[in-house]
MMTF fields as JSON, N, C-alpha, C and O atoms, coordinates in Angstrom:
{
  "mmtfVersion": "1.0.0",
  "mmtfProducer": "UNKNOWN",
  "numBonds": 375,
  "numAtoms": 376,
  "numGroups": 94,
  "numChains": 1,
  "numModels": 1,
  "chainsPerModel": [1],
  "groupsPerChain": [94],
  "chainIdList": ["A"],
  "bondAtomList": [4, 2, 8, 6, 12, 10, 16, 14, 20, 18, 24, 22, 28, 26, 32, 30, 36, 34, 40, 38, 44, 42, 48, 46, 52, 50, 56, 54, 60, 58, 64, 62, 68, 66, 72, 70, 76, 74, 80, 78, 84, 82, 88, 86, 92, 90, 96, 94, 100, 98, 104, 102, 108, 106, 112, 110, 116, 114, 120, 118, 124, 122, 128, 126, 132, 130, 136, 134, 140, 138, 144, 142, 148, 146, 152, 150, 156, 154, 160, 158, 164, 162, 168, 166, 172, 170, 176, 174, 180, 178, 184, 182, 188, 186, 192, 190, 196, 194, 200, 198, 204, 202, 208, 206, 212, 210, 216, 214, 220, 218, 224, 222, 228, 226, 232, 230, 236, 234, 240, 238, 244, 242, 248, 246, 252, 250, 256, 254, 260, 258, 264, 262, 268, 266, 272, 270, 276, 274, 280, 278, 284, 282, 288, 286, 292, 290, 296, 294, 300, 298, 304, 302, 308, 306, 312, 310, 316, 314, 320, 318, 324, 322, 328, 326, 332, 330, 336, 334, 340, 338, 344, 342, 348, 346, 352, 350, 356, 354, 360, 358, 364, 362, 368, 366, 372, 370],
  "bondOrderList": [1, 1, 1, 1, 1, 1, 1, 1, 1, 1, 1, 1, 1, 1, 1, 1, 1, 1, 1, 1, 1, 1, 1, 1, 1, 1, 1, 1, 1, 1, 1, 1, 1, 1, 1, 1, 1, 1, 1, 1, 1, 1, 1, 1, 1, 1, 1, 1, 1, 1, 1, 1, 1, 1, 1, 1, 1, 1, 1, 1, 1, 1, 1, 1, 1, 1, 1, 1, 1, 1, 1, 1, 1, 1, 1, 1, 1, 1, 1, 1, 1, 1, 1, 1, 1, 1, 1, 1, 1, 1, 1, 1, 1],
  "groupList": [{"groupName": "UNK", "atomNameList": ["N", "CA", "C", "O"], "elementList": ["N", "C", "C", "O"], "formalChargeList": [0, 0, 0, 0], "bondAtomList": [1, 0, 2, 1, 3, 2], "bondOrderList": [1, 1, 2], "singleLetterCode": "X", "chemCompType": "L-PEPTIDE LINKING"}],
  "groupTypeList": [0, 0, 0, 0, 0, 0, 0, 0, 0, 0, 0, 0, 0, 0, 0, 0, 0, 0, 0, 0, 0, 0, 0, 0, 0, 0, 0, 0, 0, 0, 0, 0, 0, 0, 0, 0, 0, 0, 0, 0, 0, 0, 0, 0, 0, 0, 0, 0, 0, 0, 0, 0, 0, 0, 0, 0, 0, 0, 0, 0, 0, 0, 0, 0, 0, 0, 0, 0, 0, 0, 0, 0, 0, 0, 0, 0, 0, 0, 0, 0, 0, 0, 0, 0, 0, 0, 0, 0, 0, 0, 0, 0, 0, 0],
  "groupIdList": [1, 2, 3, 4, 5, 6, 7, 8, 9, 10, 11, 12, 13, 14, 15, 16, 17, 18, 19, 20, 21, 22, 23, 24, 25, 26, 27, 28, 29, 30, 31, 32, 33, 34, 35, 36, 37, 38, 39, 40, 41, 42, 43, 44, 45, 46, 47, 48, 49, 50, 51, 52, 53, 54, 55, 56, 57, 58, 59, 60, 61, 62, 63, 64, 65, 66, 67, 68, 69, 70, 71, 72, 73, 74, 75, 76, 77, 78, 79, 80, 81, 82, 83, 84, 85, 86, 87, 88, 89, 90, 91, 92, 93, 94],
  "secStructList": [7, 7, 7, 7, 7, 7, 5, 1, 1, 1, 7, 5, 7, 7, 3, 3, 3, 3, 3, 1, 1, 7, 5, 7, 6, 6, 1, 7, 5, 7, 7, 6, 6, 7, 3, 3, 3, 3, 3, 3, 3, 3, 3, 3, 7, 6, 6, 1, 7, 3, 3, 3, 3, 3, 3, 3, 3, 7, 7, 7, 1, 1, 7, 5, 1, 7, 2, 2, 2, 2, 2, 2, 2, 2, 2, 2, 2, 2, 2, 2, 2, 2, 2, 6, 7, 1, 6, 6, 7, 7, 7, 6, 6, 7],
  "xCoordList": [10.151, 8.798, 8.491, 9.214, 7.152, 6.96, 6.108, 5.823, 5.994, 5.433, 4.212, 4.463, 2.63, 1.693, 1.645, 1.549, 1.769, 1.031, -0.387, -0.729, -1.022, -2.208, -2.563, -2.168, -3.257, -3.731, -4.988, -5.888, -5.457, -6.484, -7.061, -6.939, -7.697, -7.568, -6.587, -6.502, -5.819, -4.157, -3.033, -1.93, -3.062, -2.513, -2.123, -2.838, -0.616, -0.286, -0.541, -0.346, -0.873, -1.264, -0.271, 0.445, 0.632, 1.29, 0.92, 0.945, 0.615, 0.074, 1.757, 2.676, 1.534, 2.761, 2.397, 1.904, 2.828, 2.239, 3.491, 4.615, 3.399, 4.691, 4.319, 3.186, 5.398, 4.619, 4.207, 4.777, 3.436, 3.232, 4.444, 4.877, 4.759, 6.333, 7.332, 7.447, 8.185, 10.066, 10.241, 9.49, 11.65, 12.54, 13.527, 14.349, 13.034, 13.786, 15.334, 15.994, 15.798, 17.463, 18.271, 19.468, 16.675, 17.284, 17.302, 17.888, 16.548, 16.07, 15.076, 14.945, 14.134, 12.793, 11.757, 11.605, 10.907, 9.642, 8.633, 8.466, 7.717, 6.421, 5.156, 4.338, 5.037, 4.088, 2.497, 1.492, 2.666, 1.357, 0.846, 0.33, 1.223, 1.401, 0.243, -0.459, 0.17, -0.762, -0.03, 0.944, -0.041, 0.33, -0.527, -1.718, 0.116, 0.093, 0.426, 1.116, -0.093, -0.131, 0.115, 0.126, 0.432, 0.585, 0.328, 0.198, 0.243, -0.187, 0.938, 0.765, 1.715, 2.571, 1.198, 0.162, 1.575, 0.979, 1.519, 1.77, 1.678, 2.585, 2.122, 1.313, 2.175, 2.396, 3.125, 4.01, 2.878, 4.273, 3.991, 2.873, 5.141, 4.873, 5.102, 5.748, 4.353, 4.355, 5.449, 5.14, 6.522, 7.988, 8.25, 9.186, 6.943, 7.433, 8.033, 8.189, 8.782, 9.691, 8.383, 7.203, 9.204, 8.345, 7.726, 8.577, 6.859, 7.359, 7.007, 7.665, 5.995, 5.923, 5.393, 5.162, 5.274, 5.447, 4.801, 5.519, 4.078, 3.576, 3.081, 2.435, 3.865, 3.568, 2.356, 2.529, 0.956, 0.054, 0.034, -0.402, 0.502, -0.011, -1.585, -2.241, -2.242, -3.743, -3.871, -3.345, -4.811, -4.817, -5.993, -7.169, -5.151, -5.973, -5.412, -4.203, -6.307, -5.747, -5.303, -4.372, -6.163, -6.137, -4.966, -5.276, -3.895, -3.197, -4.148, -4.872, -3.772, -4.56, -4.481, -3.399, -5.212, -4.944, -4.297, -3.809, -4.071, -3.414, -3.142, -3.943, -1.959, -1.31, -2.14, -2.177, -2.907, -4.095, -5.131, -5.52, -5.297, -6.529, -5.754, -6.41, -4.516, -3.906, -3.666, -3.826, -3.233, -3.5, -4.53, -4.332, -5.959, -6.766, -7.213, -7.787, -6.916, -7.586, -6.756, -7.144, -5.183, -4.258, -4.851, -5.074, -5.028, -5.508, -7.117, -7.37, -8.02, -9.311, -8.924, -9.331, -7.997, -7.884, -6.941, -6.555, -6.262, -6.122, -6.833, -6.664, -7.783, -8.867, -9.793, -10.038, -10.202, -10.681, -9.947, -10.383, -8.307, -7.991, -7.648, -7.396, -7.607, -7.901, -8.958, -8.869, -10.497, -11.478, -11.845, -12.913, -11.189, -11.07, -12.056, -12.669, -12.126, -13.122, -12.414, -12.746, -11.027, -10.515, -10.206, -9.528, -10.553, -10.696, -9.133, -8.644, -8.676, -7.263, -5.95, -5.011, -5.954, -5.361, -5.745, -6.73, -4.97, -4.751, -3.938, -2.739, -4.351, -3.231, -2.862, -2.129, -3.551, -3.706, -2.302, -2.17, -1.204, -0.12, 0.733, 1.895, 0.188, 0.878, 0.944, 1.4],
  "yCoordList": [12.851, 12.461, 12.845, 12.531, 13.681, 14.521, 12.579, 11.563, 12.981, 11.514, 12.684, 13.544, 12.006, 12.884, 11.717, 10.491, 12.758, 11.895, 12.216, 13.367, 11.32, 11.154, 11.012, 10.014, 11.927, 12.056, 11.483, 11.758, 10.593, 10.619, 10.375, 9.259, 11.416, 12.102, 12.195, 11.768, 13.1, 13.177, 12.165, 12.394, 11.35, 10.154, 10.125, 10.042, 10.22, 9.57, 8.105, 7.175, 7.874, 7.352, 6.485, 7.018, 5.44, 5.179, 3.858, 2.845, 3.81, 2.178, 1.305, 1.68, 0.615, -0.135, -1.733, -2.746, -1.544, -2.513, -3.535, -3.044, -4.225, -5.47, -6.333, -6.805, -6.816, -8.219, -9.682, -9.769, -10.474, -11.258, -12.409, -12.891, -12.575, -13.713, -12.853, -12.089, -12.747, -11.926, -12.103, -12.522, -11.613, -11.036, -12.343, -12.645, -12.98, -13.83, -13.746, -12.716, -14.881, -14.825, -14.423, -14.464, -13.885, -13.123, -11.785, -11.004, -11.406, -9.943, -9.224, -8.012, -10.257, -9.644, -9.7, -10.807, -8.983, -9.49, -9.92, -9.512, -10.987, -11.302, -11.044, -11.767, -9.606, -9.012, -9.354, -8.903, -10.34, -11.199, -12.491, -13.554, -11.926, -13.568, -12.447, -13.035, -11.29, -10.294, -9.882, -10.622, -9.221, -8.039, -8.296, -8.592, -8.174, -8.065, -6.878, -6.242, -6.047, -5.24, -5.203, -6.235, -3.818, -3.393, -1.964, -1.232, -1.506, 0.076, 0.528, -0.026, 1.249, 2.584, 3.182, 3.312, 3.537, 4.266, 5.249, 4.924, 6.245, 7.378, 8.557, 9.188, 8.994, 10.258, 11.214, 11.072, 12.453, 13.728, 14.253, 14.373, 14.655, 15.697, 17.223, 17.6, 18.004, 19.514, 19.748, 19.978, 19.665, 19.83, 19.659, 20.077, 18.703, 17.43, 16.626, 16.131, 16.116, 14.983, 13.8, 14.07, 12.075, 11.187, 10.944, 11.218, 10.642, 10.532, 8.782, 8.037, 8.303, 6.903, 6.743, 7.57, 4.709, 4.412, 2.646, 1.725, 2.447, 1.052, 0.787, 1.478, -1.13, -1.3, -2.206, -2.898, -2.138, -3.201, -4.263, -3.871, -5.585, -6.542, -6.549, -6.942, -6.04, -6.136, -7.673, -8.327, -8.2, -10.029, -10.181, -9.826, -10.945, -10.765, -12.272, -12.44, -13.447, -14.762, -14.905, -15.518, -14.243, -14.274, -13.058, -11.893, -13.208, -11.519, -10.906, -11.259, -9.623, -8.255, -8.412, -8.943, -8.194, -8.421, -7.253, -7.436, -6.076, -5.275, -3.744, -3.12, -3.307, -2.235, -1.523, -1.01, -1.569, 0.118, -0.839, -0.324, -1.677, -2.701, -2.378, -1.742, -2.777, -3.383, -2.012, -1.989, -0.701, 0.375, 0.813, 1.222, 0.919, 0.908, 0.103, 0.673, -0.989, -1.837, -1.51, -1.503, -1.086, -0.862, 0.56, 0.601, 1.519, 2.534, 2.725, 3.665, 1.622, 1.471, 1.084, 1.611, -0.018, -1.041, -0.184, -0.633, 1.077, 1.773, 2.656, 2.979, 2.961, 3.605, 3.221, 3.855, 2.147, 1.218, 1.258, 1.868, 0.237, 0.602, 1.538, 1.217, 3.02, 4.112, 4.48, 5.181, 3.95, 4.175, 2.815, 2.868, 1.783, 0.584, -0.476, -1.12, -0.571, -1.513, -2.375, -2.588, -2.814, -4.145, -5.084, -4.598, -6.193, -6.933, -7.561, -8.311, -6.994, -7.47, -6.591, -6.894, -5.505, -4.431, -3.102, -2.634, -2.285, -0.722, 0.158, -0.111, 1.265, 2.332, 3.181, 4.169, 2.59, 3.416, 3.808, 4.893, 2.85, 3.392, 4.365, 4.754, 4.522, 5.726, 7.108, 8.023],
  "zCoordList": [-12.17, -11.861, -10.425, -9.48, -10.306, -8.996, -8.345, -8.979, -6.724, -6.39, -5.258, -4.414, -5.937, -5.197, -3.947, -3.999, -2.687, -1.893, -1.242, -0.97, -1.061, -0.845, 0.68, 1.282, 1.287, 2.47, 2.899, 2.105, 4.145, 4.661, 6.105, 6.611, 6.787, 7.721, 8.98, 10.132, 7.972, 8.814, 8.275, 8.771, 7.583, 7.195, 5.861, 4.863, 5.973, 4.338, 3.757, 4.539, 2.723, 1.535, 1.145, 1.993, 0.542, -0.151, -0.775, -0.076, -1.909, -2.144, -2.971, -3.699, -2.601, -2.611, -3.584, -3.088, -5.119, -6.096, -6.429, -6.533, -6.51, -7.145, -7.827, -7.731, -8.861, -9.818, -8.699, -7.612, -9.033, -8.22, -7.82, -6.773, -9.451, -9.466, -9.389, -10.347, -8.41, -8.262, -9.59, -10.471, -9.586, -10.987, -10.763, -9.897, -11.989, -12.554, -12.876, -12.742, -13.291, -13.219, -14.662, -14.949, -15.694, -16.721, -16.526, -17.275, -15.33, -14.914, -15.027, -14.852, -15.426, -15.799, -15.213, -14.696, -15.033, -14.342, -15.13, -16.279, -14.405, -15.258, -14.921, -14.353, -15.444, -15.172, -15.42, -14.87, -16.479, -16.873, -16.012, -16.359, -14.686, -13.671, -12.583, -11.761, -12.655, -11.761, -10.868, -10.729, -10.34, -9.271, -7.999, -8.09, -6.818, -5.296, -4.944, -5.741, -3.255, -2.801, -1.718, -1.047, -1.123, 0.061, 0.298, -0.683, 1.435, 1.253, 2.657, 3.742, 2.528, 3.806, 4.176, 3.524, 5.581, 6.401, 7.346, 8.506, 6.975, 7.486, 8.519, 7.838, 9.393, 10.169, 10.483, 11.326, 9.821, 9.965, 10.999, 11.5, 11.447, 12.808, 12.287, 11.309, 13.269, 13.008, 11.795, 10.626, 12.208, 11.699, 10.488, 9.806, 10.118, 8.584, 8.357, 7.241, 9.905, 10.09, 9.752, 9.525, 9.821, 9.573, 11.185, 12.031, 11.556, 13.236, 13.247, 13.973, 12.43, 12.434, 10.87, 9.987, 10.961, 9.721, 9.323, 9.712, 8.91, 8.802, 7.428, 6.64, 7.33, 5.71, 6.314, 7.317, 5.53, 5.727, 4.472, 3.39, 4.621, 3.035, 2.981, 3.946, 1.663, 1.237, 1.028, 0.128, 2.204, 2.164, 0.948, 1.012, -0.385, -1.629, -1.745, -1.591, -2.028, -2.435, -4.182, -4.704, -4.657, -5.977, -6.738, -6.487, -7.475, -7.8, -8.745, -9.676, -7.976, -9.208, -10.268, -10.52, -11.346, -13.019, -13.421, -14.537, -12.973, -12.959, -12.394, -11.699, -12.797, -11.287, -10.667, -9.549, -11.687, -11.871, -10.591, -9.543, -10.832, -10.242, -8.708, -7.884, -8.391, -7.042, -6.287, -5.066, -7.07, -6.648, -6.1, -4.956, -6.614, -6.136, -4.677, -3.749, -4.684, -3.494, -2.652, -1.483, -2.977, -1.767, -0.998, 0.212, -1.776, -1.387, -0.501, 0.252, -0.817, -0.495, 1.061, 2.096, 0.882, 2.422, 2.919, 3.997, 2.575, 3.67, 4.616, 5.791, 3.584, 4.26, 5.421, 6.447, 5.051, 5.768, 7.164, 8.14, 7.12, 7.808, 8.752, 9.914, 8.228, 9.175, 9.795, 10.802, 9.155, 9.929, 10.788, 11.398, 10.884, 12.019, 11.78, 12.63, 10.409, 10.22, 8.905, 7.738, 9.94, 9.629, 10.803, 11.708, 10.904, 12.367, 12.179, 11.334, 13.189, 13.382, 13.447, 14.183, 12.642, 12.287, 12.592, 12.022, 13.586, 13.677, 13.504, 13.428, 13.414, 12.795, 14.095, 14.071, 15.378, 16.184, 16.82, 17.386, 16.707, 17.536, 16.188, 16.299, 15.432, 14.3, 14.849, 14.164]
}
């Protein structure tokens, strides 16, 4: 499985989805409990090395109803966050 990454202006992409309840002590997850998020925030240098790197949590009180849903918003509130119109949070030392 190829992994696309997603650029925006200058900035990798990574949305970062998980079940809302951990993996239980049979090993399973319960995926019908909704999904929570986070989004990576990446910068390559010339080279293609990583040169920096930041996980942001998407502050959501309620969990996503699902991946497809939490993907999306992770990806939206990164955007956001790169154009600075989240009060509290910058990407600026990336």
């Amino acid at each position: 499985m190829s992994e696309h990454v997603r650029t925006y202006r200058g900035l990798e992409i990574y949305p970062l989805v998980y079940s809302r309840i951990p993996q239980g002590a049979v090993g399973s997850y319960d995926y019908g409990a909704g999904f929570d998020a986070a989004v990576r925030i990446c910068r390559r240098g010339t080279d293609d090395t990583l040169t920096a790197s930041r996980v942001f949590r998407i502050p959501h009180r309620a969990p996503f109803c699902d991946a497809g849903e939490a993907r999306k918003a992770s990806s939206d509130y990164a955007e956001r966050l790169i154009d600075g119109q989240v009060d509290g949070q910058s990407v600026r030392d990336l």
